[in-house]
C-alpha positions, 0 to 999 in steps of 0.5 A, spaced: 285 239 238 291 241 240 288 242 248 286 234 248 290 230 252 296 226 249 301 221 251 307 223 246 308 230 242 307 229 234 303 231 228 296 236 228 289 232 228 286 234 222 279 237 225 275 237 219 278 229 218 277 227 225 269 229 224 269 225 218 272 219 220 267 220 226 261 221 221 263 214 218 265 211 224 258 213 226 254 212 219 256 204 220 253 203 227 247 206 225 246 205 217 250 198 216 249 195 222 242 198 224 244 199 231 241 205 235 246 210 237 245 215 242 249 221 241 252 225 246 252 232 246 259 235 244 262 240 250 267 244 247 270 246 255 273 238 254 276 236 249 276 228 250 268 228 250 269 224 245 272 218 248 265 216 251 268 209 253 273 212 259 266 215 262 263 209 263 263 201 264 256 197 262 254 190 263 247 187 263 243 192 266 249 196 270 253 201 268 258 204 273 260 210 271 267 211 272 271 216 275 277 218 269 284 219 271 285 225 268 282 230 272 280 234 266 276 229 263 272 228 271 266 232 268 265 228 262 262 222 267 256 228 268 253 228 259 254 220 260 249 219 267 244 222 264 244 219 257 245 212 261 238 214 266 234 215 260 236 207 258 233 206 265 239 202 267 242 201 274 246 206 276 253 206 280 257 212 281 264 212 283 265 217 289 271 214 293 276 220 292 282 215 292 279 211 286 281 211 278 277 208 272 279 210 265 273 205 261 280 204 256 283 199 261 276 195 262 276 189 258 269 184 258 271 177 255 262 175 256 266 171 262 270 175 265 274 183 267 281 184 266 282 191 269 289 194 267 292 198 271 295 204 268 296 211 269 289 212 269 286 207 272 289 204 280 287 198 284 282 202 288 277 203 282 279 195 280 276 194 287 269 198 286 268 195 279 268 188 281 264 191 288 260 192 282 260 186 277 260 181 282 258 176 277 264 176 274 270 175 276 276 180 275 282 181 274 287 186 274 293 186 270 299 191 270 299 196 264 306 199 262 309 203 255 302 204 253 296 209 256 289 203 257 290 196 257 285 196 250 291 200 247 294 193 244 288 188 245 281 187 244 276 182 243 276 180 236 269 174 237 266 171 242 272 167 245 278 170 241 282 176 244 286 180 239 292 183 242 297 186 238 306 183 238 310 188 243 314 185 247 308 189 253 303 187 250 304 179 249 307 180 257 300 182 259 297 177 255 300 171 258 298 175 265 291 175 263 292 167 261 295 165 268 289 169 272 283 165 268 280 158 270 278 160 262 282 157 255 282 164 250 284 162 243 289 169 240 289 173 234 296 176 234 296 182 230 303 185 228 301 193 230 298 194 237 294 199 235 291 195 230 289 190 236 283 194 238 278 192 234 270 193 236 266 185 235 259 184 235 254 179 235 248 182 231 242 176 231 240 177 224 248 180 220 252 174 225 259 176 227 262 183 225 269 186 227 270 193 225 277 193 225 283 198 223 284 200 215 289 197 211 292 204 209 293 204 216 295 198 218 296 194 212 299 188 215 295 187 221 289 188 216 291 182 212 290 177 219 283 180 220 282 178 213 283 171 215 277 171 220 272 167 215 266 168 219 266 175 221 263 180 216 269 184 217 268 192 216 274 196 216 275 203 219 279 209 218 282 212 226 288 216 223 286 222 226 284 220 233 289 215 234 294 221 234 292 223 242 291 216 243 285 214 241 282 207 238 277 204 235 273 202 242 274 209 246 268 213 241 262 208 243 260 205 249 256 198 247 250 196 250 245 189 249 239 192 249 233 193 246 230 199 248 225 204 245 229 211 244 
């Protein structure tokens, strides 16, 4: 705990509560939702192996395997390649010594990317993802006061960006909003934290959004509640939120049916 990378000094993670979070966090994808969750082994040489959304950036059949701004974490890309090769998906590597992509920074709206471009991510690893993805259109976006564009917005359904109310964070949704030909409806939380949801559309269960705790964040938990459609499951991240971690940064999503 006290090697992994953070942006700000403050209290101890809690291990044996961080596991346990993780454990539920895990338990729901598997056991509630029925998905099938592949688990990559722990390393204990790099202590933000459990954000695996920062190795990699999957969409359709291609995963493009990132190359993390913080040196310390470039070996974490090797455990993902070769979780990723056995689903038989199309493989890109980024190589070009110049580029930099956290996971974290990469926000797919099913129409389009927004790549924040922040202390971890440059302009160059913007470049190879749309290289890339290029059915998609991508747009890049300044990220600035926090460490991944997704540190303060999410999607929240099909159509429905989640974003939290600092004054970075609306300044960076009004950036994505003049980039799109596309119309987003806003769900405005109070806690940026708080915006980094995880949504899913599962064929038999409909929309689902695991979100934030109340005991954590109370208020922004009462917005959530207000989606009528969703079956909404709250998560506790009161652990890893202390070296800058959320909701989306412990699992890669992918739409998949596969025989594991």
């Amino acid at each position: 705990c006290r090697q992994a990378l953070r942006s700000a000094a403050g209290p101890e993670v809690d291990f044996a509560r961080a596991e346990r979070e993780h454990q539920l966090y895990v338990g729901v994808l598997r056991g509630k939702l029925g998905l099938q969750v592949l688990e990559l082994p722990a390393d204990e040489s790099l202590p933000d192996c459990v954000f695996v959304e920062d190795a990699a950036v999957v969409c359709e059949e291609t995963a493009l395997l990132t190359r993390p701004g913080a040196p310390s974490r470039r070996k974490e890309v090797e455990a993902m390649k070769k979780v990723l090769e056995s689903l038989n998906l199309n493989i890109v590597e980024m190589v070009d010594e110049n580029a930099t992509l956290d996971g974290g920074d990469v926000l797919f709206t099913g129409r389009e990317f927004f790549v924040g471009l922040s202390r971890r991510t440059n302009q160059r690893g913007a470049e190879i993802l749309a290289d890339t993805f290029k059915d998609y259109a991508v747009s890049t976006v300044p990220v600035h006061d926090s460490l991944h564009l997704k540190s303060f917005c999410s999607m929240a359904g099909p159509n429905l960006i989640a974003i939290g109310s600092s004054e970075a964070a609306q300044k960076a949704l009004k950036t994505m909003q003049q980039m799109s030909d596309h119309r987003y409806d806003k769900l405005t939380v109070p806690d940026d934290a708080a915006a980094n949801c995880i949504y899913l559309n599962i064929p038999s269960k409909g929309h689902i959004l695991l979100h934030r705790a109340p005991e954590e964040y109370p208020e922004s938990a009462k917005v959530f509640e207000k989606l009528k459609d969703h079956m909404l499951i709250p998560i506790a991240n009161t652990e890893l939120e202390k070296v800058d971690g959320a909701l989306t940064c412990c699992s890669v999503l992918i739409n998949k049916t596969s025989e594991l």
